[in-house]
N, C-alpha and C positions, 0 to 999 in steps of 0.2 A: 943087730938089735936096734941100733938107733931107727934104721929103715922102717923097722916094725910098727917103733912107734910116731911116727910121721906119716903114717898110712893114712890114717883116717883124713890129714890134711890135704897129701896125695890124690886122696880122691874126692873128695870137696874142691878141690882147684879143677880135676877131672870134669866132672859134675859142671860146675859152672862154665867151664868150657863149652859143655854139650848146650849148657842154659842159652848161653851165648849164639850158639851157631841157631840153634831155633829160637832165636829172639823172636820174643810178642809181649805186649806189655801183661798180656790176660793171657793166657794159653788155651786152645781151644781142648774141652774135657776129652779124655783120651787120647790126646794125639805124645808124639812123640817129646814134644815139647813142654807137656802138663808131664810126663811120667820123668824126664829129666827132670824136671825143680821138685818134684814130688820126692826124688831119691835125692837131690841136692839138701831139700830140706832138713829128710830125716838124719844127713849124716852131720848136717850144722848141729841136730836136735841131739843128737851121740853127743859130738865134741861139745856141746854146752855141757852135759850131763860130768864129762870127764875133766876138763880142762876150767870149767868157768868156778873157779875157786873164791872169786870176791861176791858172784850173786848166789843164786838159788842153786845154779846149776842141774835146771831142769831138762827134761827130755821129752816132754809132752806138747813142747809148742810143735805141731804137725800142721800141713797142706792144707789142711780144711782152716786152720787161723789165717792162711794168706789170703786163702779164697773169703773169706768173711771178711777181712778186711776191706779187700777189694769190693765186696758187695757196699757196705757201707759206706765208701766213698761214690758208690752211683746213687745211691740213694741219698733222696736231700731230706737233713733232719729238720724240724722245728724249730725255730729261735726258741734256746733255754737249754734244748735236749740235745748238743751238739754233743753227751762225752765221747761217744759211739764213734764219730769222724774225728776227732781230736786221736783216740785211741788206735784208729785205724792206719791216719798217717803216722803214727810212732812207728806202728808194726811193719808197713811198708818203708821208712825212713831204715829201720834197722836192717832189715833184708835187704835193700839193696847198699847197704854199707859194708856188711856180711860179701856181697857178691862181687863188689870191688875190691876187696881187702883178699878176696881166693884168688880172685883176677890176677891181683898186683903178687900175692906172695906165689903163686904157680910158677911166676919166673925165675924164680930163687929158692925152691924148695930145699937145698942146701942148708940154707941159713935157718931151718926153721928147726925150733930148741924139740928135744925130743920128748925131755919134760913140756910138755905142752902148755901147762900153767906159767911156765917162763915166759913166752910169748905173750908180751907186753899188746900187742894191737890184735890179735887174734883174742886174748880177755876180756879188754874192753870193748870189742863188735858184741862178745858173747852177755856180759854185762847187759848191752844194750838192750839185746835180744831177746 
């Protein structure tokens, strides 16, 4: 039972593994590397939905928010009109806090509470996120 419920973490540390082995800061669209973080994301977007009991705990933040991000940081705004890049580093700031924090906990998946809300540092990435 515990296993069960440690899944979704299981494969989130999975997930950023594969993120990992195709690193690129952008991933080019389609390739192997856009469709790992695409499924990396949406199971961060699950475990917010379940786990993240202190915020909203939504499930709507999807692939297309990363990729906008990232656009809005190549894009240079106006003096005045920066919320847009302000915004954007948050949202990249918290994903790859998110992708450390699967990195680090993948080695110790043992330790991880099966109440998922337990876990203290996997709340707060979610929080962030």
């Amino acid at each position: 039972i515990e296993e069960q419920a440690r899944q979704l973490v299981v494969e989130a540390a999975e997930l950023e593994r594969r993120c990992l082995a195709n690193s690129a800061s952008e991933p080019e669209p389609d390739s192997s590397a856009a469709r790992a973080e695409k499924e990396f994301v949406d199971i961060i977007a699950k475990l917010n939905s379940i786990a993240n009991h202190k915020g909203k705990g939504r499930d709507d933040l999807r692939a297309d928010v990363l990729a906008a991000a990232r656009a809005a940081l190549r894009r240079r705004q106006p003096r005045g009109q920066r919320a847009a890049e302000v915004l954007a580093k948050d949202v990249l700031t918290s994903y790859d806090a998110m992708r450390v924090y699967m990195r680090k906990v993948g080695t110790c998946l043992e330790h991880v509470d099966p109440h998922l809300c337990n876990n203290v540092g996997l709340v707060a990435r979610l929080v962030d996120y």
